[in-house]
C-alpha distance (Angstrom), angle and dihedral (degrees) to the residues before:
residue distance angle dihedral
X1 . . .
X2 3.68 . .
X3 3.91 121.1 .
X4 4.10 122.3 -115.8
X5 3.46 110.2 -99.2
X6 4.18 111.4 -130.1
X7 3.59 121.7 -176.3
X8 3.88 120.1 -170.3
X9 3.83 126.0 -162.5
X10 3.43 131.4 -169.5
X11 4.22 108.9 -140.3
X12 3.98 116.0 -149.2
X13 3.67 108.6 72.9
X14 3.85 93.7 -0.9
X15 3.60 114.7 60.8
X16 4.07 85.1 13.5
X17 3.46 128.1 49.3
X18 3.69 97.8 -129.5
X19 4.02 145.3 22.8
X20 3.46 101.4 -74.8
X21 4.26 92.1 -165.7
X22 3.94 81.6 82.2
X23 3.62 97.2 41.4
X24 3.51 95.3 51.1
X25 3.78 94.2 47.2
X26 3.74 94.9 49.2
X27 3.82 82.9 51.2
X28 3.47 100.6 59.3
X29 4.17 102.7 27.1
X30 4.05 100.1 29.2
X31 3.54 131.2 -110.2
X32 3.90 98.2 -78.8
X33 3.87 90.9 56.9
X34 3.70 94.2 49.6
X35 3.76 89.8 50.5
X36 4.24 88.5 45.2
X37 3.68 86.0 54.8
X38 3.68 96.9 50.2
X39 3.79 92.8 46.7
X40 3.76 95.8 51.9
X41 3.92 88.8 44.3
X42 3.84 100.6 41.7
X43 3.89 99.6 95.2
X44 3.93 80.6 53.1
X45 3.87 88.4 43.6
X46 4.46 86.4 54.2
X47 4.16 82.6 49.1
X48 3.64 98.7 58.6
X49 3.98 93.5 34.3
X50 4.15 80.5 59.6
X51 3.87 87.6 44.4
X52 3.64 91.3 -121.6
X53 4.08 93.5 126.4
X54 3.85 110.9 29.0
X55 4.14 116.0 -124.7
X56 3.53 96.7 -105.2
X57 3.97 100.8 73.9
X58 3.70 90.4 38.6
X59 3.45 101.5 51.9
X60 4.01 89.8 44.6
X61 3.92 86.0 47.6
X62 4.08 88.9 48.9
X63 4.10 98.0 49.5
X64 3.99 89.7 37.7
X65 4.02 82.8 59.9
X66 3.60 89.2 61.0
X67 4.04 112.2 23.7
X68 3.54 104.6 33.4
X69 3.52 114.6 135.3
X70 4.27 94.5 9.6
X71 3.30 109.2 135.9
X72 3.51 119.3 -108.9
X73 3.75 97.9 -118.4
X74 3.38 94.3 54.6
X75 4.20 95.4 43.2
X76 4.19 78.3 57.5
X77 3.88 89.3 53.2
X78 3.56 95.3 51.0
X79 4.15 86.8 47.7
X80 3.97 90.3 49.0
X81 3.97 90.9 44.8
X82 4.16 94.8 38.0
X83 4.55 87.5 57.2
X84 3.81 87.6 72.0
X85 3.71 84.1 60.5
X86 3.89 101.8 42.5
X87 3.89 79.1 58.8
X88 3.91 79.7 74.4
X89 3.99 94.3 50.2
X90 3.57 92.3 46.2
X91 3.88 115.0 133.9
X92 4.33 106.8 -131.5
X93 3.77 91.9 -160.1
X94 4.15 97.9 57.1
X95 3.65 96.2 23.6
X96 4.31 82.2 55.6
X97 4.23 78.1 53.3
X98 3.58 102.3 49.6
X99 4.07 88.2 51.3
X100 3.76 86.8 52.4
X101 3.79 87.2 57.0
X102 3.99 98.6 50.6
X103 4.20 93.1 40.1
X104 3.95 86.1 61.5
X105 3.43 89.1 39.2
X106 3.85 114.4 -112.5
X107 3.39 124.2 148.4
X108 3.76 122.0 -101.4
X109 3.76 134.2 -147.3
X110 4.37 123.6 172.3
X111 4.17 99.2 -155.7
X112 3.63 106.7 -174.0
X113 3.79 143.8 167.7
X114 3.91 84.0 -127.9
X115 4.05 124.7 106.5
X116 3.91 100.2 -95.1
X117 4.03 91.2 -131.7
X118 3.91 93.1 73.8
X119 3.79 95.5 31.6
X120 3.76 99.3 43.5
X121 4.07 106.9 57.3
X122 3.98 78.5 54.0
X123 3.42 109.4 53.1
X124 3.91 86.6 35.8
X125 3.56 82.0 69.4
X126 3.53 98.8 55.2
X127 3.60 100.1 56.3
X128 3.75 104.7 -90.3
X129 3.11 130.6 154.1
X130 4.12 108.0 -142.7
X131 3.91 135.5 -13.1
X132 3.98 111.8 -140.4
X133 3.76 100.3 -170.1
X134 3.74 132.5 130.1
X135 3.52 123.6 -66.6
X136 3.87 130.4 -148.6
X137 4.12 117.1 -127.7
X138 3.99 113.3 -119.5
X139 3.81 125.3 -161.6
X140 3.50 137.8 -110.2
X141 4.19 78.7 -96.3
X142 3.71 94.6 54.1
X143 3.63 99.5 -103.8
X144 3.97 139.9 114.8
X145 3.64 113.1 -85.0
X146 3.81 82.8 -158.2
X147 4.25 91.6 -116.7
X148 3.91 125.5 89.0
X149 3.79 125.2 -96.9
X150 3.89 86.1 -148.2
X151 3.81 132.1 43.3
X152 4.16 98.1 -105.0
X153 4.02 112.4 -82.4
X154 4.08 95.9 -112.8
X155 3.84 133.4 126.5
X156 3.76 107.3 -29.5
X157 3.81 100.6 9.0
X158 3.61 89.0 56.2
X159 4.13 95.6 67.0
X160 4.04 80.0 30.9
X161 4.02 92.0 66.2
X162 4.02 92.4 33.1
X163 3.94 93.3 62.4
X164 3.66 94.6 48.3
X165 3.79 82.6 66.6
X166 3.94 100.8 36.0
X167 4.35 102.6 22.0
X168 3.90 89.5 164.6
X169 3.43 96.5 88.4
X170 4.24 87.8 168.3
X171 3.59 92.4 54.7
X172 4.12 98.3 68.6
X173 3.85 145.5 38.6
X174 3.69 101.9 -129.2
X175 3.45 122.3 -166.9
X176 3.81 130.7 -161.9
X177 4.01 141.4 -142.0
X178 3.63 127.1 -177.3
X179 3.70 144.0 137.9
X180 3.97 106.3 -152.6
X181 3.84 142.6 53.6
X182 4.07 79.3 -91.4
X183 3.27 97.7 77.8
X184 3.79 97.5 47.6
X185 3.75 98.3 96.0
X186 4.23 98.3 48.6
X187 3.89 78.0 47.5
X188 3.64 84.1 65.6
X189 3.67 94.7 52.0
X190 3.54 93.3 50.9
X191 3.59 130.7 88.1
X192 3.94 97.4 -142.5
X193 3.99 123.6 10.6
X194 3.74 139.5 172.4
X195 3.60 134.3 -150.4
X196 3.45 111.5 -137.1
């Protein structure tokens, strides 16, 4: 019998042509807030670049500055309204790859380091099957506590969060896409990959 065929993709940078955290922020808060935010952050910014603080607290500590306290209805809103714009980042070449995949029928999954509420209603719309990403905690009130609900979807947590959805690793050919030192361990669990 032949195996499933899954193929993963990561989203900012790969199947877009830029880092759609920024986008998305200059979207909903304007351009001068988004640059605010990266000037009060930047000595943090020079930390992580050095690897002194890891990614995870920073970014947390970066979307907190801006969405704390938004309700989660509306942060939802913004991600449904902000997909007609990531049709504008999209990247032709891999985007041309992941419709390959679905016409012959694989399976396909976008797991990215991005909050699923702008990276979901998007890749929804493309024909994919699930978005693993990370995911922001809300209140008893309904609103962002301004931490994550998940550890961020990078590196290791990445193939971490994919196998809780498909465990039977023998059962499918998986291949990988990526563009970033992120993707390097789910290239590892698949059986073909491409840097893009």
């Amino acid at each position: 019998m032949e195996k499933r065929v899954i193929a993963v993709f990561d989203f900012d940078g790969t199947l877009t042509t830029k880092d759609t955290m920024l986008e998305f922020i200059r979207f909903v808060c304007g351009t001068k807030k988004l640059y605010l935010g990266i000037l009060l952050y930047s000595p943090l910014l020079v930390l992580m670049k050095m690897r002194v603080i890891d990614n995870h607290k920073l970014k947390q500590r970066f979307l907190s500055y801006f969405f704390k306290g938004l309700t989660y209805s509306e942060f939802s809103e913004y991600g449904m309204s902000f997909a007609s714009r990531e049709a504008e980042l999209l990247n032709r070449g891999t985007h041309a790859m992941l419709l390959k995949h679905l016409q012959e029928g694989a399976d396909v999954y976008v797991v990215s380091a991005s909050v699923v509420e702008w990276v979901r209603p998007f890749c929804l719309s493309l024909g994919v099957k699930e978005v693993l990403g990370t995911e922001m905690e809300v209140d008893a009130d309904g609103k962002l506590t301004g931490r994550f609900a998940t550890h961020n979807c990078y590196g290791k947590e990445k193939v971490r969060r994919f196998l809780e959805v498909e465990p039977d690793r023998d059962s499918y050919t998986l291949y990988a896409y990526g563009d970033s030192r992120g993707d390097y361990p789910m290239f590892e669990l698949s059986d073909y990959h491409r840097k893009v």
